[in-house]
Biopython code that builds the backbone (N, CA, C, O; Angstrom):
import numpy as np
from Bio.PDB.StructureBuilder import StructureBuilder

atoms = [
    (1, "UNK", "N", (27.450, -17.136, -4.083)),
    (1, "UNK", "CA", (27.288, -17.178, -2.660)),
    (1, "UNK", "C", (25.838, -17.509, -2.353)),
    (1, "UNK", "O", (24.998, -17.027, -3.114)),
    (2, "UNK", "N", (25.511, -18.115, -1.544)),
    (2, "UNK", "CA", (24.339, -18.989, -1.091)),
    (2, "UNK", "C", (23.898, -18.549, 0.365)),
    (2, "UNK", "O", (24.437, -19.371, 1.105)),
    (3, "UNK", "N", (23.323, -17.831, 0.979)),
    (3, "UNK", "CA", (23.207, -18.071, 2.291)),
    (3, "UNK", "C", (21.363, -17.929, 2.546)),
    (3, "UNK", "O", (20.802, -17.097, 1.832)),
    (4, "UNK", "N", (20.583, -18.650, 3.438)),
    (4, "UNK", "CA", (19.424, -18.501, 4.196)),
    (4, "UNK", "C", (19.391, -17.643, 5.167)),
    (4, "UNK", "O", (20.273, -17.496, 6.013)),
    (5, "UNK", "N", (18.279, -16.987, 5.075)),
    (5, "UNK", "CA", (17.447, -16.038, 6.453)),
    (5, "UNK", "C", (16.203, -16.769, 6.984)),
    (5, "UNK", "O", (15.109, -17.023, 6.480)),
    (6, "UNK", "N", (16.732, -17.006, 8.123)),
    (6, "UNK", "CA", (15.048, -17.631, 8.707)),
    (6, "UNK", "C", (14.517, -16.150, 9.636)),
    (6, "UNK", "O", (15.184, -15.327, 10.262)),
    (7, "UNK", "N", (13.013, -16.262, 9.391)),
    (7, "UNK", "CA", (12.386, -15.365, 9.738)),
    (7, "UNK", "C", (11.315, -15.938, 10.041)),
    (7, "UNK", "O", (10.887, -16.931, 9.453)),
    (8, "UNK", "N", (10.452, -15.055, 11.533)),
    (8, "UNK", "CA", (8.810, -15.895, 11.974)),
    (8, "UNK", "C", (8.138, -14.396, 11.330)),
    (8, "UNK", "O", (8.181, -13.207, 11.646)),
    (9, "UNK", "N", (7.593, -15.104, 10.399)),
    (9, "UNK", "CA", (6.466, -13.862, 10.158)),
    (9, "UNK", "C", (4.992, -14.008, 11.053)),
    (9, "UNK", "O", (4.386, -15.063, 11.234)),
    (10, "UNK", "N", (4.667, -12.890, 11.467)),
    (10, "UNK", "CA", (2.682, -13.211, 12.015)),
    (10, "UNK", "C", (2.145, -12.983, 11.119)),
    (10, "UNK", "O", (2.588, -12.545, 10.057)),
    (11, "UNK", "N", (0.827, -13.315, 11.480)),
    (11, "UNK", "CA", (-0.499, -12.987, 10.740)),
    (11, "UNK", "C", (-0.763, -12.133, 9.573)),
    (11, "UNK", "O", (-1.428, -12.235, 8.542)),
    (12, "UNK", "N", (0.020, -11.233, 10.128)),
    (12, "UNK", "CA", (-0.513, -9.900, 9.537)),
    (12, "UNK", "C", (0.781, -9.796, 8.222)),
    (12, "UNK", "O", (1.043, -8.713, 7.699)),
    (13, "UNK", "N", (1.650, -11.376, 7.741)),
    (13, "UNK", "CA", (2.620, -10.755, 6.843)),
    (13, "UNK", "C", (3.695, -9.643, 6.963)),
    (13, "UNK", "O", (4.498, -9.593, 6.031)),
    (14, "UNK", "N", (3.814, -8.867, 7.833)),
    (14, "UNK", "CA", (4.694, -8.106, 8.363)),
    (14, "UNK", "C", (5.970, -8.871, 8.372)),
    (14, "UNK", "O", (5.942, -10.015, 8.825)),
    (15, "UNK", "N", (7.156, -8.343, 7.896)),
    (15, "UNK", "CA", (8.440, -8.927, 8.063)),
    (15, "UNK", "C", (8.823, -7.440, 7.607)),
    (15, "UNK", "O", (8.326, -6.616, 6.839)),
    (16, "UNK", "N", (10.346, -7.509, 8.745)),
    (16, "UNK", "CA", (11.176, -6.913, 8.861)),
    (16, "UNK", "C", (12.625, -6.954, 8.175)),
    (16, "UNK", "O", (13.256, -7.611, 9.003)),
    (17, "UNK", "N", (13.229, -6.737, 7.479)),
    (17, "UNK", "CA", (14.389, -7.332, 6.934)),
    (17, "UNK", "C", (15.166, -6.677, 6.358)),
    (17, "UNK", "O", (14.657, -5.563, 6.233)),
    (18, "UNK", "N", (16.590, -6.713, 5.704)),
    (18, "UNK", "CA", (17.135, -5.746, 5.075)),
    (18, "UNK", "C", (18.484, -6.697, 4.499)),
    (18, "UNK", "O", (19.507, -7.204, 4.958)),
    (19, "UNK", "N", (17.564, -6.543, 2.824)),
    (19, "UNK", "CA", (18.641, -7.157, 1.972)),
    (19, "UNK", "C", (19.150, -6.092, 1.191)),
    (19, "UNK", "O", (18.590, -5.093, 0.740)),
    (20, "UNK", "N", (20.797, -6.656, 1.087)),
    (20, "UNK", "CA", (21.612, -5.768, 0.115)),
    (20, "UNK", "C", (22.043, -6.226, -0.372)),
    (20, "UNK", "O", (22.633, -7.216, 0.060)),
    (21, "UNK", "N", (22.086, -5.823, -1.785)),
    (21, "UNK", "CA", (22.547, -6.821, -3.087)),
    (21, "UNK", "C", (22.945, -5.660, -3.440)),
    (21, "UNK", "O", (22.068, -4.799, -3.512)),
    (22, "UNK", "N", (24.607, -5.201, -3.823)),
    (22, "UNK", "CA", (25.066, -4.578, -4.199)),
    (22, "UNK", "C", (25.664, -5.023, -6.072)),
    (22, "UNK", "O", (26.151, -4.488, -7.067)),
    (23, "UNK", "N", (25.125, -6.510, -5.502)),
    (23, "UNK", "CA", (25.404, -7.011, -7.012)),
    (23, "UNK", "C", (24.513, -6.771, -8.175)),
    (23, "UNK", "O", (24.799, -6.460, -9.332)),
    (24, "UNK", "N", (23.193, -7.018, -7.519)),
    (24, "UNK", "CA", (22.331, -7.046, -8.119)),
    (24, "UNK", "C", (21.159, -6.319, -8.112)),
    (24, "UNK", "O", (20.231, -6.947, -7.601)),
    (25, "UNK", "N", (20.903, -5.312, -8.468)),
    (25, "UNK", "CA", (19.667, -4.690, -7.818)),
    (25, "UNK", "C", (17.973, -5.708, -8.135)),
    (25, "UNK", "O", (17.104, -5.875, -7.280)),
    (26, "UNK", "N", (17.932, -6.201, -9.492)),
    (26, "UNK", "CA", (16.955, -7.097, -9.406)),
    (26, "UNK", "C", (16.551, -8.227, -8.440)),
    (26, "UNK", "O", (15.446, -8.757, -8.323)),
    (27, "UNK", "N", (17.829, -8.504, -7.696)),
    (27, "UNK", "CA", (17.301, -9.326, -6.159)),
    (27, "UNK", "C", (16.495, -8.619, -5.354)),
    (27, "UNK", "O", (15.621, -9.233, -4.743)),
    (28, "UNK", "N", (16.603, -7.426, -5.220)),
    (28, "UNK", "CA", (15.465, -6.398, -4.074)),
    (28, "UNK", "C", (14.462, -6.479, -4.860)),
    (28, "UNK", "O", (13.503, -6.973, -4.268)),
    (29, "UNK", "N", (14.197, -6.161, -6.162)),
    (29, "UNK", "CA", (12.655, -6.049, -6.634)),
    (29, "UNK", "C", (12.172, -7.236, -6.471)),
    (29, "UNK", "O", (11.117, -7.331, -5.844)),
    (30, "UNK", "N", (12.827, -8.459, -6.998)),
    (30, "UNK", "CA", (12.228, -9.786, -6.911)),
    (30, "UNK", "C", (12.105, -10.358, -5.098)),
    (30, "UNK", "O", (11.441, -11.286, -4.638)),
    (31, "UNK", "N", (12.905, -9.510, -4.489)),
    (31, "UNK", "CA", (12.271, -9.905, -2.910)),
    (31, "UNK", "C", (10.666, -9.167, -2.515)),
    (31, "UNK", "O", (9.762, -9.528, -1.762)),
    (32, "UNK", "N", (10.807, -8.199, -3.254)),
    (32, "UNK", "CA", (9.888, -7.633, -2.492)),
    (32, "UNK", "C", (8.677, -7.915, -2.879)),
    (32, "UNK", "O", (7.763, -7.799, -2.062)),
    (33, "UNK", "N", (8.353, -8.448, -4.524)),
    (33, "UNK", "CA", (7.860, -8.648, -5.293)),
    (33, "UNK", "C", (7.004, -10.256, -4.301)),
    (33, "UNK", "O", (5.842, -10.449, -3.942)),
    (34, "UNK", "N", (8.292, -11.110, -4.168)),
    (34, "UNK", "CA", (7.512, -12.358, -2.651)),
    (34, "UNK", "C", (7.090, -11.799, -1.539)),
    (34, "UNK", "O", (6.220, -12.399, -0.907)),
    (35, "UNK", "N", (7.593, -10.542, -1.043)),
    (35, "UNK", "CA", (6.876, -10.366, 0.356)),
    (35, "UNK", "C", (5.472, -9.867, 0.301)),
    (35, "UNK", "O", (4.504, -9.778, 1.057)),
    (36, "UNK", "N", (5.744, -9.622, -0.756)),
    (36, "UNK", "CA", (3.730, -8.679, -1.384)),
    (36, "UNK", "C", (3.323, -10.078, -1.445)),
    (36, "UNK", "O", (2.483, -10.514, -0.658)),
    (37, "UNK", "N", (3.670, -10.539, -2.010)),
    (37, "UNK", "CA", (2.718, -11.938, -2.718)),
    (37, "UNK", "C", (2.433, -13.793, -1.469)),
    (37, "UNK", "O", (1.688, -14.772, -1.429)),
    (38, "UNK", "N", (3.790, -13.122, -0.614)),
    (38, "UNK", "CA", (3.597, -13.826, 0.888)),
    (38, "UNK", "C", (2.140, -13.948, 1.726)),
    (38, "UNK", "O", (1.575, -15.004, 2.012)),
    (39, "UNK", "N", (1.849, -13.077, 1.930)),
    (39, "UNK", "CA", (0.337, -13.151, 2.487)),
    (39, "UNK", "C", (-0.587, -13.507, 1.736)),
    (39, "UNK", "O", (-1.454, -13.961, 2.482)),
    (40, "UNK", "N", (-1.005, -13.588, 0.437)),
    (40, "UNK", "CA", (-1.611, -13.934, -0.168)),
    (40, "UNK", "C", (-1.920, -15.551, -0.199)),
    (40, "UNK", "O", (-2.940, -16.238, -0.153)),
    (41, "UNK", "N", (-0.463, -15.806, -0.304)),
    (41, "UNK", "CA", (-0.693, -17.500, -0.083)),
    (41, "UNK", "C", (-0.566, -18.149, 0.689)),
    (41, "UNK", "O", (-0.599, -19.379, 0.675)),
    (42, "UNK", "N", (-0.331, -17.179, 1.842)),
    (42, "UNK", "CA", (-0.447, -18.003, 3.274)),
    (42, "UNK", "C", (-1.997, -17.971, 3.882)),
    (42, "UNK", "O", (-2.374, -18.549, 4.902)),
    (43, "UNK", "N", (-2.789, -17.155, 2.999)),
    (43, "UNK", "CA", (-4.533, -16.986, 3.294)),
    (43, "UNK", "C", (-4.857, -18.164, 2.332)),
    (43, "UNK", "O", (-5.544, -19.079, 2.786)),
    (44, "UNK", "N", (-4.510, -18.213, 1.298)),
    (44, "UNK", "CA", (-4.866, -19.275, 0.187)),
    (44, "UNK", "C", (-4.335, -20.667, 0.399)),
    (44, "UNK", "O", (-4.321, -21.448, -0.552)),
    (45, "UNK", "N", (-3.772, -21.129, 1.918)),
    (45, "UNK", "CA", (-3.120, -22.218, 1.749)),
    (45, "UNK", "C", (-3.985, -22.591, 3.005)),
    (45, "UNK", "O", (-3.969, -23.668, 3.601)),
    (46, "UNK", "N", (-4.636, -21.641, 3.245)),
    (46, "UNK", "CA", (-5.478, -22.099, 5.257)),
    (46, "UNK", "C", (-4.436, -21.590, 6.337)),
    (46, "UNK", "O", (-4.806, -21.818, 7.489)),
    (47, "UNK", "N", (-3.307, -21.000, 6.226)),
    (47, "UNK", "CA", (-2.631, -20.412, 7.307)),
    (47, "UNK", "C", (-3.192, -19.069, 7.810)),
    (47, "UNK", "O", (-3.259, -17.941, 7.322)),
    (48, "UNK", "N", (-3.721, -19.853, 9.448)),
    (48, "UNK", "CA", (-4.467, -18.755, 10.113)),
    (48, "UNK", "C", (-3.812, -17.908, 10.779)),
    (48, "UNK", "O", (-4.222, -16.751, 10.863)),
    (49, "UNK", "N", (-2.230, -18.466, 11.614)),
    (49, "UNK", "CA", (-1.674, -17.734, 12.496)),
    (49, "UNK", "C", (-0.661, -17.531, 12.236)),
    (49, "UNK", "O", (-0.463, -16.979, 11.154)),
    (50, "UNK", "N", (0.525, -17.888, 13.128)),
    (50, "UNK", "CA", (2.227, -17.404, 12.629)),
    (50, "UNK", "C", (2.840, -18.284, 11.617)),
    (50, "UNK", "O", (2.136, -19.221, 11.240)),
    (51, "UNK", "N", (3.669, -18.199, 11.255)),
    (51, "UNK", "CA", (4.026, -19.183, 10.366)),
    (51, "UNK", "C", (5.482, -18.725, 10.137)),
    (51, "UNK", "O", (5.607, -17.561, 10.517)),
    (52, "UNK", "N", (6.909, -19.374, 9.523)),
    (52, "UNK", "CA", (7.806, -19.639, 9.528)),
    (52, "UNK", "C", (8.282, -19.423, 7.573)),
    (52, "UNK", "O", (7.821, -20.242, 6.778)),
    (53, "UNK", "N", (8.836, -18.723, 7.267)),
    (53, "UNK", "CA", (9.060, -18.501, 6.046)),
    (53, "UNK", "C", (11.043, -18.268, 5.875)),
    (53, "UNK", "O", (11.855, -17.400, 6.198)),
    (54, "UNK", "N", (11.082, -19.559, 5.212)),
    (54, "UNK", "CA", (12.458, -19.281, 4.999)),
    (54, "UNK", "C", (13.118, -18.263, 3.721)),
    (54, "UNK", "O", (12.298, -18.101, 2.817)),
    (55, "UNK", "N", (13.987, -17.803, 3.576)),
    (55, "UNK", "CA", (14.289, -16.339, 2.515)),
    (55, "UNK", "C", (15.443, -16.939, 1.579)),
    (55, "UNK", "O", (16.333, -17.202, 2.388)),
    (56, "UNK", "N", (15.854, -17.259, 0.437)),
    (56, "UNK", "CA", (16.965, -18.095, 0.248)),
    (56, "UNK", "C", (17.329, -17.104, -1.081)),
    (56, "UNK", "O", (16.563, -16.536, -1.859)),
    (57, "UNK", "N", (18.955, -17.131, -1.016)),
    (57, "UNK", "CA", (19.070, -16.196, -2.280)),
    (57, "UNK", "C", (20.198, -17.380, -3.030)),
    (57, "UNK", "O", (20.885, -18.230, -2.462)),
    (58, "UNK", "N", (20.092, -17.086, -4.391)),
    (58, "UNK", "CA", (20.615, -17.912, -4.798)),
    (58, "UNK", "C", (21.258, -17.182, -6.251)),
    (58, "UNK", "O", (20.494, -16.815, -7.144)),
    (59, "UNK", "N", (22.885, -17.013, -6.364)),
    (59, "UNK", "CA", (23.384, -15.652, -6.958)),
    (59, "UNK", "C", (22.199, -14.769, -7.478)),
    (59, "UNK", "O", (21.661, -14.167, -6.549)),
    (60, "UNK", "N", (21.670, -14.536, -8.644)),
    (60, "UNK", "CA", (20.373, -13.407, -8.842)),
    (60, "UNK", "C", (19.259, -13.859, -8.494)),
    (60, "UNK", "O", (18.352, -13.059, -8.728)),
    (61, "UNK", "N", (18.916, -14.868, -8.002)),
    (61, "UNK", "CA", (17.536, -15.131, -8.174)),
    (61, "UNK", "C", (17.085, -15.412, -6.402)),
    (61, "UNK", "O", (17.933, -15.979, -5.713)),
    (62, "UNK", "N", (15.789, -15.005, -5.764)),
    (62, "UNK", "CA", (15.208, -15.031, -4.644)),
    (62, "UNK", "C", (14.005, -15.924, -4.335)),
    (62, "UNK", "O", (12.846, -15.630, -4.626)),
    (63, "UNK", "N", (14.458, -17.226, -3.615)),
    (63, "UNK", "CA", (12.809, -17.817, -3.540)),
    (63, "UNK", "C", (12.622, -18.090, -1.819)),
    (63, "UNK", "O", (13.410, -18.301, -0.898)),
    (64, "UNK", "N", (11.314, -17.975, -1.925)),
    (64, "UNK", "CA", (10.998, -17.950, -0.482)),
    (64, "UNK", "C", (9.916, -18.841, -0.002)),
    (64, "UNK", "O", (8.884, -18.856, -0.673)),
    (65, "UNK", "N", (9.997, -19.641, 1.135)),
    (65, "UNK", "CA", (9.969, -21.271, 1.270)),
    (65, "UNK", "C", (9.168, -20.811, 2.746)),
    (65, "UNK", "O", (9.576, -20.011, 3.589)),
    (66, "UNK", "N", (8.022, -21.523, 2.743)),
    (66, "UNK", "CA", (6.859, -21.957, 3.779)),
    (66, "UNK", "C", (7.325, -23.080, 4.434)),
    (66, "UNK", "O", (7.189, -24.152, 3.844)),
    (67, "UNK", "N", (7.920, -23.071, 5.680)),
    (67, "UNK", "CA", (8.473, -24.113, 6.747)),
    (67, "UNK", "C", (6.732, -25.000, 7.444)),
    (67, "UNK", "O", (6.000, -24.158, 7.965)),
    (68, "UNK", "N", (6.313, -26.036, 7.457)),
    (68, "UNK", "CA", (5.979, -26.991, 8.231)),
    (68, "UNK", "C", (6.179, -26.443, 9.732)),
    (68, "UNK", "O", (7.289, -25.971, 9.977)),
    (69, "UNK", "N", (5.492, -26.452, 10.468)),
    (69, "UNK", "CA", (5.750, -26.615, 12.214)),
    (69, "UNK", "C", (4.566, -25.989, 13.204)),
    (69, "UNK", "O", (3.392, -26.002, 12.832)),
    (70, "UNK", "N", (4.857, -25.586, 14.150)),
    (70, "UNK", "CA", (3.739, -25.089, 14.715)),
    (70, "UNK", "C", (2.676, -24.483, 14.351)),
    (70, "UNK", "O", (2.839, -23.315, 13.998)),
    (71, "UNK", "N", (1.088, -25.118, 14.308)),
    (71, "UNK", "CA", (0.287, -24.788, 13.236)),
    (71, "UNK", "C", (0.205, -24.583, 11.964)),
    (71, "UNK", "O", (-0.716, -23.967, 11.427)),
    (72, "UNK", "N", (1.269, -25.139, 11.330)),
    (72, "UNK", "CA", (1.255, -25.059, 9.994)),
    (72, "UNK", "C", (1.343, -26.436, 9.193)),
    (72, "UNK", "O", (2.504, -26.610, 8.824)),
    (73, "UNK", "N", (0.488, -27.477, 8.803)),
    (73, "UNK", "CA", (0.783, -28.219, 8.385)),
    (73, "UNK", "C", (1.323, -29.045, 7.014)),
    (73, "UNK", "O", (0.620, -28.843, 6.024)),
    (74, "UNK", "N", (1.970, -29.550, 6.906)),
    (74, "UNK", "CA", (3.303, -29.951, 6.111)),
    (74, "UNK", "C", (2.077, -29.509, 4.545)),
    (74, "UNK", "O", (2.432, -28.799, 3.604)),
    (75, "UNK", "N", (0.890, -30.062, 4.663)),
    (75, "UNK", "CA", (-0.057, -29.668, 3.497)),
    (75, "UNK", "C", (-0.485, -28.319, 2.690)),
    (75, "UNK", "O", (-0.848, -27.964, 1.568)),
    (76, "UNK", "N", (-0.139, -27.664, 4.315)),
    (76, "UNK", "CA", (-0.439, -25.993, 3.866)),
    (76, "UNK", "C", (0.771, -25.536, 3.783)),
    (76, "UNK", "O", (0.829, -24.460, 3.189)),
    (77, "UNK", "N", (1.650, -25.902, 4.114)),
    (77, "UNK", "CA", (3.163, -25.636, 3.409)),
    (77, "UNK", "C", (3.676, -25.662, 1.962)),
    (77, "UNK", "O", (4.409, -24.909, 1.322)),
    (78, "UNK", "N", (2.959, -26.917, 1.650)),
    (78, "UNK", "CA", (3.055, -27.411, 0.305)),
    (78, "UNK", "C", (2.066, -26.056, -0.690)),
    (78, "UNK", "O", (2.510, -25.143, -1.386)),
    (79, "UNK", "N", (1.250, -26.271, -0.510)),
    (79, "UNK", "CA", (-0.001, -25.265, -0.853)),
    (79, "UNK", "C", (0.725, -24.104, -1.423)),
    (79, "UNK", "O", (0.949, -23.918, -2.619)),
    (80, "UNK", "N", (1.115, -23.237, -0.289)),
    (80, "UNK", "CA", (1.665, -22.312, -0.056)),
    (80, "UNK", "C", (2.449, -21.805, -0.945)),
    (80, "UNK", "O", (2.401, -20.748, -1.574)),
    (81, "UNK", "N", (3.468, -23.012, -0.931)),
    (81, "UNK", "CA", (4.688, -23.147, -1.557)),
    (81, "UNK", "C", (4.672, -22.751, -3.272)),
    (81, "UNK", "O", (5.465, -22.049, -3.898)),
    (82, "UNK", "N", (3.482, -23.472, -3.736)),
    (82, "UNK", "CA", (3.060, -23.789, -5.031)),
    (82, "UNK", "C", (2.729, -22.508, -5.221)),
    (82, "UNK", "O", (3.337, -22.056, -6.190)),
    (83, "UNK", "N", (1.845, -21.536, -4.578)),
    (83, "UNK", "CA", (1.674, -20.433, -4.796)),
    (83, "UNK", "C", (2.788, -19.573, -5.157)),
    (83, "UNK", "O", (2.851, -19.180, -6.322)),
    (84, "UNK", "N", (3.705, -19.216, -4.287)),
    (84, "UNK", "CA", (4.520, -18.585, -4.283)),
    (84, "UNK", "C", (5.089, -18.806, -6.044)),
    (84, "UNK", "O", (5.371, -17.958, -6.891)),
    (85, "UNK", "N", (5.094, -20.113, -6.092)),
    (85, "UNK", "CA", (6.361, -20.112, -7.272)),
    (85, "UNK", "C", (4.871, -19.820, -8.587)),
    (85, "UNK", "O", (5.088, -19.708, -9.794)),
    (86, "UNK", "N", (4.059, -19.780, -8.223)),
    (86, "UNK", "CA", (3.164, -19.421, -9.873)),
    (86, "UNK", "C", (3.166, -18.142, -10.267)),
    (86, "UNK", "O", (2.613, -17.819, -11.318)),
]
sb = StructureBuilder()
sb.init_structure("model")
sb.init_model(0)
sb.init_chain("A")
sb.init_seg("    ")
for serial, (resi, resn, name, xyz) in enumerate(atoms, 1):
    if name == "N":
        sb.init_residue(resn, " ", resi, " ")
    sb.init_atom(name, np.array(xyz, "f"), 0.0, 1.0, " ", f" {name:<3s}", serial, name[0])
structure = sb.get_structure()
């Protein structure tokens, strides 16, 4: 099963959310494991203000995707992006 969460995170990395993986409990550690590591590379990519972070689960595994758009440019998306997955 495949499904996306779009979420606007602010500044401050704050997101609200509530995943249940009754399948898997290593999907919650590995989410939470990106939401720690979310702010980090949204400072390391030049993202000053809100920004747009998509949540994607994919059967065990969790990756989480820096959207392009208002103040965020397609470059610091990319940036971002690269972070996340190192």
């Amino acid at each position: 099963m495949t499904f996306k969460a779009f979420t606007l995170v602010l500044v401050t990395g704050t997101l609200t959310a509530c995943v249940s993986s009754g399948e898997n409990s290593s999907v919650n550690s590995e989410w939470k494991v990106l939401n720690s590591k979310r702010p980090q590379c949204a400072k390391a990519a030049g993202i000053t203000g809100p920004y747009s972070a998509t949540t994607e689960y994919y059967g065990g595994s969790v990756v989480q995707v820096f959207e392009p758009g208002p103040g965020v440019s397609g470059a610091q998306a990319a940036k971002a992006n690269a972070c996340m997955k190192a």
